[in-house]
C-alpha positions in Angstrom: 42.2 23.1 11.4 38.6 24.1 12.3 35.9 21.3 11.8 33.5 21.8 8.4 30.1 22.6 10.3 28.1 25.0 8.0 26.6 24.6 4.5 25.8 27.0 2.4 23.0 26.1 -0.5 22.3 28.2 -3.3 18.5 28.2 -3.9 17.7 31.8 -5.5 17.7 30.5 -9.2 14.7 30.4 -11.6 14.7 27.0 -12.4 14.2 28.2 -16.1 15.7 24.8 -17.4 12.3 23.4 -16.0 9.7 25.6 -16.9 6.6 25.8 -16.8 7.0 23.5 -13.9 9.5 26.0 -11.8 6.5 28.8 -12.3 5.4 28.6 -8.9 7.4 26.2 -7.4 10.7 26.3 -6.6 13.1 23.6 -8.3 14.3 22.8 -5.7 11.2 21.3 -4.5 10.5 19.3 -7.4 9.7 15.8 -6.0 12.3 12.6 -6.4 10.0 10.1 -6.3 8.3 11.0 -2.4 10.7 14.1 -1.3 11.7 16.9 -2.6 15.4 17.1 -4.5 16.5 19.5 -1.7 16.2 17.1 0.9 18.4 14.6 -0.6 20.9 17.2 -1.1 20.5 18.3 3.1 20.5 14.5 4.3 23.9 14.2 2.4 25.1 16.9 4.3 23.8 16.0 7.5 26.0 12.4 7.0 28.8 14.7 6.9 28.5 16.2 10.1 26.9 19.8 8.7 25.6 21.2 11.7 24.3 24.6 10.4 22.6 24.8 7.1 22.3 28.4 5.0 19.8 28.2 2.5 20.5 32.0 0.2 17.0 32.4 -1.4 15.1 34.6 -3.6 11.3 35.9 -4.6 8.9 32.8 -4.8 11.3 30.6 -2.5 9.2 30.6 0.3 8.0 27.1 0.2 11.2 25.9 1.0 11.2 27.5 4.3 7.9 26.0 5.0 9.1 22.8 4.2 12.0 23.1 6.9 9.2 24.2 9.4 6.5 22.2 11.6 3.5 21.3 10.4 1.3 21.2 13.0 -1.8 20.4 12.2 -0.5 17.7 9.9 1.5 16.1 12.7 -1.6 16.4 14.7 -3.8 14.3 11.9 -1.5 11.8 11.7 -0.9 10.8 15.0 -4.7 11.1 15.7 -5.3 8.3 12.8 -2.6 6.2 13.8 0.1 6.6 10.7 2.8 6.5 13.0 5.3 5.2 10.3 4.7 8.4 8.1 4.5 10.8 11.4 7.8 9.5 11.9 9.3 10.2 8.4 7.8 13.5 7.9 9.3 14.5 11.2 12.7 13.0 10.7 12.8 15.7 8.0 12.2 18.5 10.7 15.5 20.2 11.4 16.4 21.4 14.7 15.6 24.7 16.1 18.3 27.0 15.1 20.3 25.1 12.8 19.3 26.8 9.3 19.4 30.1 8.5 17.9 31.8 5.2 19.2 35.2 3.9 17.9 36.9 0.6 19.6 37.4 -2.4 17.7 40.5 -4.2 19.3 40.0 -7.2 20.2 37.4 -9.8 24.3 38.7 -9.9 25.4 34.8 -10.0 26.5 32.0 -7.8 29.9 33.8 -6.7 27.4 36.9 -5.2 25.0 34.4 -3.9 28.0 32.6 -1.5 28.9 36.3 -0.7 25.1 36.7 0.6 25.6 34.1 3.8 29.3 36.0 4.5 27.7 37.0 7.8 26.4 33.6 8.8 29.2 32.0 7.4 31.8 34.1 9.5 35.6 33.2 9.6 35.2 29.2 9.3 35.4 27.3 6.8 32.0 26.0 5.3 31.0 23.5 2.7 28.8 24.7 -0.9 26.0 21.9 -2.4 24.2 23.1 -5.4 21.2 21.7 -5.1 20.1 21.2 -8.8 23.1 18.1 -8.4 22.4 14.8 -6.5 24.9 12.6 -6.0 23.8 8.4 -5.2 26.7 6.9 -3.3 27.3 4.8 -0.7 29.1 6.9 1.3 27.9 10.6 0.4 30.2 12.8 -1.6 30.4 15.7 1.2 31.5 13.3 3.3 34.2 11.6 1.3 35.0 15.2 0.7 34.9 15.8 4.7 37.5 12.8 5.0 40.0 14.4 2.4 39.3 17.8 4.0 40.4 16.4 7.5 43.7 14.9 5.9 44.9 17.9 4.1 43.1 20.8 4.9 43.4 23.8 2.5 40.2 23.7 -0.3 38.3 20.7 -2.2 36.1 20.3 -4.9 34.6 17.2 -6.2 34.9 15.8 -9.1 33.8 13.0 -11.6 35.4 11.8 -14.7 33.5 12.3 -18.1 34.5 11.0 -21.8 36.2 13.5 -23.5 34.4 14.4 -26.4 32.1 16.0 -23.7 34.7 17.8 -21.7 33.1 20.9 -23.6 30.2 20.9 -21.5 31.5 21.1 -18.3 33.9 23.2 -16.2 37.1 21.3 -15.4 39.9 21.2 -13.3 43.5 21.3 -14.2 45.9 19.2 -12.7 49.2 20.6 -11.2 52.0 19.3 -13.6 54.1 16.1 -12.7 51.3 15.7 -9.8 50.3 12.2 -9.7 46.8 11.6 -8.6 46.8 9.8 -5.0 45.9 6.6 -3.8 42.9 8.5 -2.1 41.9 9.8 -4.9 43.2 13.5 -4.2 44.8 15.6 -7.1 46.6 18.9 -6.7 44.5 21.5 -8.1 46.8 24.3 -10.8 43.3 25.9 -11.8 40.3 25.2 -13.6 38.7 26.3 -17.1 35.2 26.4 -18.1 33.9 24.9 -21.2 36.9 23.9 -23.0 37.4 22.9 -26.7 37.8 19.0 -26.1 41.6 19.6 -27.7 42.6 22.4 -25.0 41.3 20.3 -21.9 43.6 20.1 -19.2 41.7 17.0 -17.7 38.1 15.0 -18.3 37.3 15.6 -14.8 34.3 17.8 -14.9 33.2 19.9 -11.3 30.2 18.4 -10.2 29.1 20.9 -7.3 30.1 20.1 -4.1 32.5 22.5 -2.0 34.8 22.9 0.8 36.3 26.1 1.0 37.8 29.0 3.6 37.1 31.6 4.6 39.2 34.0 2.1 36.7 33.3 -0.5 34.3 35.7 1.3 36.7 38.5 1.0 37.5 37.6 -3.2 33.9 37.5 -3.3 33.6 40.9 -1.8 35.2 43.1 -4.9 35.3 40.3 -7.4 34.5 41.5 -11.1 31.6 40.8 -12.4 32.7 37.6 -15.8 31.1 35.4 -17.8 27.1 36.1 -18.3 28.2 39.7 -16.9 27.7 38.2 -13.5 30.4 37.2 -10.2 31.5 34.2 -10.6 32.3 31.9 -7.9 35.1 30.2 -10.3 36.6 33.6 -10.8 37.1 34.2 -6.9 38.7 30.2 -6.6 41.5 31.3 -9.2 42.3 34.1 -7.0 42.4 31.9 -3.7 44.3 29.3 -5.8 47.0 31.7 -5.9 47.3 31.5 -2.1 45.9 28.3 -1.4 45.6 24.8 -2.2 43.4 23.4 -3.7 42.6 19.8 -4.4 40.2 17.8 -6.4 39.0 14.9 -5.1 37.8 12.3 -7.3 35.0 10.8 -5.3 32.9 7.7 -5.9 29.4 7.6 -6.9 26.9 8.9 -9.6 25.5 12.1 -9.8 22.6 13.4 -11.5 21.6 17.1 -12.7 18.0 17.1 -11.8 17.8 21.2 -12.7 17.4 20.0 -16.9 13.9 18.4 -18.1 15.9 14.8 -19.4 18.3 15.2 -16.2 15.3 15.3 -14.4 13.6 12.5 -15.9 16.6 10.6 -15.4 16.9 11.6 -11.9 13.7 10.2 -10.5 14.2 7.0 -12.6 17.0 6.3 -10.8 16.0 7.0 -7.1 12.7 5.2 -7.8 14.3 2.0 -9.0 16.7 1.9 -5.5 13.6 3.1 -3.5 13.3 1.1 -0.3 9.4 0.3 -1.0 9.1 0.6 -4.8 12.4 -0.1 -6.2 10.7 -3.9 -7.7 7.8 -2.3 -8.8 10.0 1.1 -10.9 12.4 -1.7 -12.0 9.6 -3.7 -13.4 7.6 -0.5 -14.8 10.4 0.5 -16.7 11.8 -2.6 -18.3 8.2 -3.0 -19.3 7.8 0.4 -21.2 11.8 -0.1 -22.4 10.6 -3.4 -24.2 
């Protein structure tokens, strides 16, 4: 069973939940409290032992290449006046040579065609998928949960969080093989998954929250997959097919995630990095009960 070492992150997407805000910048790099939300979403990968990150972009994404790269002249300031603290964070966030790649996706065909995009990169190993627009606060991060249950059974995983059913409609969920107990490790045989059931038609409340482990195969599905819902290839579509062939489990990990790609997801979002922030968290706590009073 080959070890999960690449990554691949979808970052081609307007950000049209956002605007005006996404006009020139890329969602992506919308700040969470002193960092972009991408780099939270490539330090939880990192924890999981990704060695080799590919970041499929479009028009207008360049910043986040720039991010990824040296800043020379920055460094250079920095160290000349002394602020060795935030020398040191700024190049903590410095990847090293060779270990991301960025390919182009011309054309907005959906998320199945933009994991199609890295099939070169990607190769015949089995790779991991973090939408970046999801962040996910836990202890221990939810690739690398995911990374524990991938070592145990192999096959494909895909994390997932429990949400009250009335909302069940809002949210693509997986369904549970029949007489399949969940595990002790929190692991559930996978039968398929259905996208934005009526709350009485749900097969389960456990809603996919964005995270990834798949083969290989999917690369191939991907490669004459119809085109589905929104008339563009779906990445769920393709999984149906491998299901067929594969297994599949959910894995019901622990910790909170957060869409940060809606305005009130957002807004939500930096509250809730700001108040666990190592050097502000008193202060955001304070603010906001303030403001809430």
């Amino acid at each position: 069973m080959k070890k999960i070492r690449k990554a691949v992150l979808p970052v081609a997407g307007f950000g049209t939940r956002v605007l005006p805000a996404t006009k020139t910048i890329p969602k992506e790099m919308l700040p969470i409290v002193d960092r972009p939300a991408l780099q939270y979403v490539v330090d939880e990968a990192r924890e999981a032992g990704i060695e080799h990150f590919v970041f499929v972009t479009g028009r207008n994404k360049g910043a986040i290449e720039d991010y990824f790269d040296r800043a020379y002249e920055l460094e250079y300031s920095l160290r000349e006046r002394g602020k060795t603290e935030i020398y040191e964070d700024l190049n903590a966030t410095t990847p090293e040579a060779g270990t991301m790649s960025f390919v182009r996706q011309q054309s907005a065909k959906g998320l199945g065609h933009a994991i199609w995009c890295a099939r070169d990169v990607i190769g015949n190993d089995p790779f991991a998928i973090l939408l970046p627009d999801v962040l996910v606060k836990a202890k221990k991060g939810c690739l690398a949960q995911m990374v524990d249950a991938y070592n145990e059974v192999g096959g494909n995983i895909i994390a997932v969080d429990a949400v009250p059913e009335e909302n069940v409609s809002s949210y693509g969920v997986i369904a549970p093989k029949a007489g399949r107990e969940k595990r002790s490790d929190g692991l559930i045989e996978m039968s398929g998954m259905v996208e934005k059931p009526a709350q009485d038609k749900a097969p389960s409340n456990l809603k996919i929250t964005g995270r990834y482990i798949l083969q290989p195969r999917i690369m191939e599905l991907l490669s004459d997959q119809a085109a589905g819902a929104g008339g563009e290839i779906q990445l769920t579509d393709a999984m149906a097919r491998l299901m067929s062939e594969q297994d599949f489990f959910a894995l019901e990990y622990q910790g909170q995630d957060y869409d940060c790609g809606s305005k009130y997801g957002y807004f939500e979002t930096v509250m809730a990095y700001a108040m666990d922030h190592p050097e502000i968290g008193e202060q955001a706590r304070h603010l906001i009960k303030t403001h809430a009073s």
